[in-house]
PAKESE-863638 format. One line per 8 residues: number of its first residue (from 1); for each residue x, z, y of N, C-alpha, C. Coordinates in Angstrom, 2 decimals, decimal comma. Layout:
NUM	X/Z/Y/X/Z/Y/X/Z/Y ~ ...
END
This chain:
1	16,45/32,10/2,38/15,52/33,17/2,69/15,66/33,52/4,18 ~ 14,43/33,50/5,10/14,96/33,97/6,37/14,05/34,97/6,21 ~ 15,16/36,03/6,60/15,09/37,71/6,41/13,93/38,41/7,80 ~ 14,38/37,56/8,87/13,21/38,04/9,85/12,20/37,67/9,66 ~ 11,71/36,53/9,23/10,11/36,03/9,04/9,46/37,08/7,92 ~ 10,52/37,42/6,85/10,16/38,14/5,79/9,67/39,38/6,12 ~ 10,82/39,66/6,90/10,10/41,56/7,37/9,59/41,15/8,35 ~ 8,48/40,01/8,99/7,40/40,25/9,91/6,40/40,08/9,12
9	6,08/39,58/7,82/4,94/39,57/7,33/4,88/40,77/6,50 ~ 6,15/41,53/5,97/5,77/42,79/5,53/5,09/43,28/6,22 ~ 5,77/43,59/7,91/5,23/44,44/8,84/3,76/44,15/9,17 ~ 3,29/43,08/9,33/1,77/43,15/9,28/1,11/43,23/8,33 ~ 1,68/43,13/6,82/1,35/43,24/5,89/0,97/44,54/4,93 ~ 2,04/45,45/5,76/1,56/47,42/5,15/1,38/47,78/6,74 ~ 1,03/46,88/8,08/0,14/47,18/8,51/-1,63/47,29/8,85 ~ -1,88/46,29/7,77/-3,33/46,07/7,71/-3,69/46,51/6,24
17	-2,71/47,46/5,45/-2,89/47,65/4,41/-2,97/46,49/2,83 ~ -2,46/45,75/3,10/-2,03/44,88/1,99/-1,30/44,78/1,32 ~ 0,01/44,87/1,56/1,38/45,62/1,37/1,44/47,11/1,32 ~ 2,47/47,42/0,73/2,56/49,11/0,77/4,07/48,81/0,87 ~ 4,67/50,44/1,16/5,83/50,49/1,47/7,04/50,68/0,28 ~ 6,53/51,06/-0,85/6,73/50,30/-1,91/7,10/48,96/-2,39 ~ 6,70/48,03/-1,78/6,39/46,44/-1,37/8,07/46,35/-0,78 ~ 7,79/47,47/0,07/8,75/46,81/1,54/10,45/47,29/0,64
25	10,24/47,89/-0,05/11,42/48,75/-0,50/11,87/47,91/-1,42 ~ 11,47/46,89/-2,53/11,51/46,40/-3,49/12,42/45,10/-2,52 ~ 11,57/44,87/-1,85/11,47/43,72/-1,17/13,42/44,23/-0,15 ~ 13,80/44,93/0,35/14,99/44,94/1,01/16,15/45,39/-0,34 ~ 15,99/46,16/-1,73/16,78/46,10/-2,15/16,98/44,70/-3,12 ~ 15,94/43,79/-3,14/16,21/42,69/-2,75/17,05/41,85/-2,54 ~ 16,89/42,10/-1,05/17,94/41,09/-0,12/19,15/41,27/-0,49 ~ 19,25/42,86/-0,41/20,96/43,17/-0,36/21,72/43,34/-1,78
33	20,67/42,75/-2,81/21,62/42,40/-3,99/21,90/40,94/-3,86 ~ 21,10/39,65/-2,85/21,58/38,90/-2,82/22,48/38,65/-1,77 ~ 23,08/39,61/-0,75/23,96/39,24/-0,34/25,47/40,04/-0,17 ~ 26,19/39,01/-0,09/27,21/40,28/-0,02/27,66/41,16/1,39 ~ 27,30/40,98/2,01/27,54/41,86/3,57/25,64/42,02/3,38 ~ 24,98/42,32/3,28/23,67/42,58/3,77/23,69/43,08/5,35 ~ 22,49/42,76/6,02/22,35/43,34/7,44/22,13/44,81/7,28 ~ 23,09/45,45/8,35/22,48/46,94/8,20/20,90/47,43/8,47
41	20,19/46,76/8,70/19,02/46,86/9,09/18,13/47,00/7,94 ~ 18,72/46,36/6,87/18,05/46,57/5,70/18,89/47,31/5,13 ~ 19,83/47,36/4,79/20,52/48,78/4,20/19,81/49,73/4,76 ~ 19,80/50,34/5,84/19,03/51,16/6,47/17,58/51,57/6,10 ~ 16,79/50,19/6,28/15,34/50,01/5,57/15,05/50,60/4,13 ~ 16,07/50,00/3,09/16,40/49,74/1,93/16,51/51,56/1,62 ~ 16,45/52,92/2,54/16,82/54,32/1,87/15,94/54,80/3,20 ~ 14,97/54,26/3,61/13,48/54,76/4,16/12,84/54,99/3,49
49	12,60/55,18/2,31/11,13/55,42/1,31/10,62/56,37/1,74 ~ 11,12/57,76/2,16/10,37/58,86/2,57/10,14/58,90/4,13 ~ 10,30/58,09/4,69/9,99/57,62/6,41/8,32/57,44/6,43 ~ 7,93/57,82/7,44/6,37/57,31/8,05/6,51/55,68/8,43 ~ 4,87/55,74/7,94/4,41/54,01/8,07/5,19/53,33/9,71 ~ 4,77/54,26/10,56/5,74/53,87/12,07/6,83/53,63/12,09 ~ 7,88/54,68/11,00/8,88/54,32/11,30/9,37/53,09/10,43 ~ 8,83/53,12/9,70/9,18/51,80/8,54/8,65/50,29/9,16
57	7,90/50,35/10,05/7,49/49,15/10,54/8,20/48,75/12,10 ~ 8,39/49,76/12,54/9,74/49,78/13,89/10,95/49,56/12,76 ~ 11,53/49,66/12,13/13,15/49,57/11,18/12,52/47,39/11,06 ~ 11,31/47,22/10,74/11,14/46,11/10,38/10,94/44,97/11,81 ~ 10,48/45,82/12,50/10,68/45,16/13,81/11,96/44,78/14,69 ~ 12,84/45,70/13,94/14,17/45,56/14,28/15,40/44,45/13,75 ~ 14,89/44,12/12,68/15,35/43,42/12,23/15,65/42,08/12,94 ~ 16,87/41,53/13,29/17,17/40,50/14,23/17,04/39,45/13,80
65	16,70/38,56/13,92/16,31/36,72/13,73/15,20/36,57/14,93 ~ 14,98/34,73/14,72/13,81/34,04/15,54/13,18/33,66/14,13 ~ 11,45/33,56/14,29/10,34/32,86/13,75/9,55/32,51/14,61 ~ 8,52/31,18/14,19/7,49/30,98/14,28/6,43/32,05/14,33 ~ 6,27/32,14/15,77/5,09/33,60/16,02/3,64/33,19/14,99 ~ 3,31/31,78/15,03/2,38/31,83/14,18/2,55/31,63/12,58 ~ 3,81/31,70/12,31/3,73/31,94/10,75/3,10/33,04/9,84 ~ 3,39/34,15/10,53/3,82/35,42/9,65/1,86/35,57/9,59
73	1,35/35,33/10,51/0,26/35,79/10,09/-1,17/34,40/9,37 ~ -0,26/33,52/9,21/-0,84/32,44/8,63/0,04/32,50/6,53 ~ 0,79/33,33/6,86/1,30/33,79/5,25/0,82/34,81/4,87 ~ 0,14/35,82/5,74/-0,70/36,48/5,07/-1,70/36,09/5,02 ~ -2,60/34,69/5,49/-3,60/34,39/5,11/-3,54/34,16/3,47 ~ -2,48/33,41/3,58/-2,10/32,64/2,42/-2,27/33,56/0,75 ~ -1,32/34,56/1,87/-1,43/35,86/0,40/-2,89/35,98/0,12 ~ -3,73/36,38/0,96/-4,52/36,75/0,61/-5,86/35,56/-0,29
81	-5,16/34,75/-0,78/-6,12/34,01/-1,83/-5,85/34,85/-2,87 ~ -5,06/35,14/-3,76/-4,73/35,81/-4,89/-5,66/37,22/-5,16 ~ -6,03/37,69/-3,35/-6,94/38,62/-4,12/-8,41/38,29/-3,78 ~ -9,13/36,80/-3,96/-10,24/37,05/-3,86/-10,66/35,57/-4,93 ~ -11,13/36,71/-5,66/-11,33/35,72/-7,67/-12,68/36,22/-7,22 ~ -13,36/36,74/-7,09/-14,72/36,94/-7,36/-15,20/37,63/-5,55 ~ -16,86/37,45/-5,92/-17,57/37,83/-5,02/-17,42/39,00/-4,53 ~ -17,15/39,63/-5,02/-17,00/41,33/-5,24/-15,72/41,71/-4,59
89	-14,94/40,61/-4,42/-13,38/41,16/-3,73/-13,60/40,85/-2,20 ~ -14,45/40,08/-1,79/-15,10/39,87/-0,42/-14,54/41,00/0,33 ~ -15,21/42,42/0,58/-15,21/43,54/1,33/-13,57/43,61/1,67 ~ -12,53/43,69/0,37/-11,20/43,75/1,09/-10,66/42,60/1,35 ~ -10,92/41,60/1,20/-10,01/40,36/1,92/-10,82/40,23/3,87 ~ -12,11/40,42/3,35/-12,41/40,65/4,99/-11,98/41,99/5,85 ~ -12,15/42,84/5,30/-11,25/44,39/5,49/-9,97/43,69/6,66 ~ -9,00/43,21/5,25/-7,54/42,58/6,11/-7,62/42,03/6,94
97	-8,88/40,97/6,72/-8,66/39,69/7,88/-8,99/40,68/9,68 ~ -9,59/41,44/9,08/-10,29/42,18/10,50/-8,94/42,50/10,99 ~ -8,39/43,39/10,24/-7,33/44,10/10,60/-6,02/43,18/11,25 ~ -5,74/42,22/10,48/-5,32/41,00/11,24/-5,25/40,05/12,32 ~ -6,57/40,51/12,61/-6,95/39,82/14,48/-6,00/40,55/15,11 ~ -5,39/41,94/15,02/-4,72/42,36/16,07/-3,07/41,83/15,42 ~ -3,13/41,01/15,27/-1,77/40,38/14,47/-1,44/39,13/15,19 ~ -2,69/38,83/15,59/-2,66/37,27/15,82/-2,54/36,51/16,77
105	-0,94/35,79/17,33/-0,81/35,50/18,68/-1,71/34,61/19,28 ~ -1,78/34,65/20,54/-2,90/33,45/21,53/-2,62/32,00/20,74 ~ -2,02/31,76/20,17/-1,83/29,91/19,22/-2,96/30,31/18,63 ~ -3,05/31,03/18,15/-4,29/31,37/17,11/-5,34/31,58/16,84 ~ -6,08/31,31/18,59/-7,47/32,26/18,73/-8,81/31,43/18,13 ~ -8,07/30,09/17,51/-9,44/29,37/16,89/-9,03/29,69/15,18 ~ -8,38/30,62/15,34/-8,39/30,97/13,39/-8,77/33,05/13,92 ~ -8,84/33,51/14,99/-9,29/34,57/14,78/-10,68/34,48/15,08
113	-11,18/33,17/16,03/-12,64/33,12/15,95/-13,05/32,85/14,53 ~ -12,77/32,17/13,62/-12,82/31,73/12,00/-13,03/33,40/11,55 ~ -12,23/34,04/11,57/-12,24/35,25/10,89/-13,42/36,07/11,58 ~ -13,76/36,29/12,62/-14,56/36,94/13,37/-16,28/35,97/12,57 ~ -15,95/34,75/12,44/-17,50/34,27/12,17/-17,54/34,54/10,61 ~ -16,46/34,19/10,02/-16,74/34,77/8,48/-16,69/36,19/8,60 ~ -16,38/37,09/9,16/-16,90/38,49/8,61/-18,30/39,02/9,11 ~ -18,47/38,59/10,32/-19,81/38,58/10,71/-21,07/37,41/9,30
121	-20,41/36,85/8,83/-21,62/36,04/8,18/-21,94/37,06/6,57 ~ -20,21/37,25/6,46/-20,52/38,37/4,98/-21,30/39,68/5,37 ~ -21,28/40,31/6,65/-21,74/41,42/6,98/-23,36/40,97/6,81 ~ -23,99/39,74/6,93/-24,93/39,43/6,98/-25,74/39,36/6,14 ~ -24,61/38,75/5,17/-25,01/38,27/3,87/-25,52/39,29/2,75 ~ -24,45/40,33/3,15/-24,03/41,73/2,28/-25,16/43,05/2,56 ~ -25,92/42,58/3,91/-27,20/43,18/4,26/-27,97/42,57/3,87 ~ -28,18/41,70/3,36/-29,68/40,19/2,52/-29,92/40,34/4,27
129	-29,70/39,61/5,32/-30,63/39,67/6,81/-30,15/38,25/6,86 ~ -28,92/37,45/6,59/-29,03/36,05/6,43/-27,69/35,37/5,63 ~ -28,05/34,37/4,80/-26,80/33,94/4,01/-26,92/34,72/2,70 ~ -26,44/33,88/2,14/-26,44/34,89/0,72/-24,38/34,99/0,39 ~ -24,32/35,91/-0,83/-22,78/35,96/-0,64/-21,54/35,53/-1,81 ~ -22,47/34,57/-2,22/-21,95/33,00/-3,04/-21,63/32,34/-2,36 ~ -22,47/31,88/-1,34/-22,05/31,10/-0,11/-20,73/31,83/1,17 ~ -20,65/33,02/1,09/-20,04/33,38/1,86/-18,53/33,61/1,33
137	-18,30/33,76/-0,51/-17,48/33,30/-1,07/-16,87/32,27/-0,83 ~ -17,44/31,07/-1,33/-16,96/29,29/-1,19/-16,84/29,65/0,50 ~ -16,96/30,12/1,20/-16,61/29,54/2,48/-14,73/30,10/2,98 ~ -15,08/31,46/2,54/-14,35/32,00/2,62/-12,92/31,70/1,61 ~ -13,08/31,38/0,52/-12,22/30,66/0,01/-11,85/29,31/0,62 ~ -12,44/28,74/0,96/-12,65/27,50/1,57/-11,00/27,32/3,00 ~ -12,05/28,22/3,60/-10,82/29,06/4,77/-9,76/29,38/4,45 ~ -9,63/30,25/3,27/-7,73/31,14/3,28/-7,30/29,71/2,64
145	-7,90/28,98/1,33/-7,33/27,87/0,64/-6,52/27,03/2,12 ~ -6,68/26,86/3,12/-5,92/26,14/4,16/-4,78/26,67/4,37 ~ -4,24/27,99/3,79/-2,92/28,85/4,25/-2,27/29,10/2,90 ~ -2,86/28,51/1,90/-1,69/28,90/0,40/-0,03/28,04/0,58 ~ -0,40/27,24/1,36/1,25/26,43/1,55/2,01/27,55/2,54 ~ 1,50/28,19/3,28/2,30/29,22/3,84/3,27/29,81/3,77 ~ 2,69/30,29/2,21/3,53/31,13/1,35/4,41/30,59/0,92 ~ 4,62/29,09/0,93/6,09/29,10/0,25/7,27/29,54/1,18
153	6,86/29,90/2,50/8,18/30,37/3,14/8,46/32,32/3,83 ~ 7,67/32,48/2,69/7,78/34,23/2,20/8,42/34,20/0,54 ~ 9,99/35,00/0,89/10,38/35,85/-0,03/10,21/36,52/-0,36
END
């Protein structure tokens, strides 16, 4: 399990609202039943429940390791297949993805143009002015389906 990649996709993760801090709490007492010295950083984390979203995402920023700057936000692409089964879940998986551009390092700017043209096409679609939003489904599935392998390196 690498513990920093983990709490960077929390952190963008109950920062674009996908995660909750709930999530994050489950998720550090966790760690520190699997280890026996746990980092204080998550001990620490791990008796934040009543902390603000700021401070819970600075405690997660703190957390010491190296990752792949473009992982964390190519595993929340990933997550986010699970919540879009139907047409109708459209509005919040594009919701995130929006919220996600400000997530997303310069490696990345031909998957935040991707997100920028699929939410502009559902906005389109979702007004009947062009596209319909069957099509904007399959596309959009089409897209996150490229990031489900992601996830296998989120605990």
């Amino acid at each position: 399990m690498d513990i920093k990649l983990s709490a960077e996709v929390y952190r963008i993760g109950v920062s674009i609202g996908l995660q909750t801090i709930e999530d994050i709490m489950k998720w550090a007492d966790n760690v520190i039943e699997q280890y026996d010295t746990p980092p204080y950083e998550i001990i620490e984390l791990s008796l934040s429940a009543k902390k603000k979203l700021e401070d819970i995402t600075l405690s997660l920023m703190e957390i010491r390791g190296d990752f792949d700057n473009d992982l964390p936000p190519k595993i929340v692409l990933g997550l986010l297949n699970q919540y879009l089964n139907t047409p109708e879940d459209m509005a919040f998986v594009i919701q995130k993805m929006d919220k996600l551009i400000k997530y997303l390092p310069d490696s990345c700017e031909g998957i935040e143009m991707e997100i920028h043209f699929l939410s502009d096409g559902y906005y389109l679609a979702e007004k009947n002015i062009y596209g319909d939003l069957k099509e904007m489904h399959a596309n959009l599935k089409e897209f996150l389906i490229r990031f489900i392998d992601y996830t296998k390196y989120f605990s």
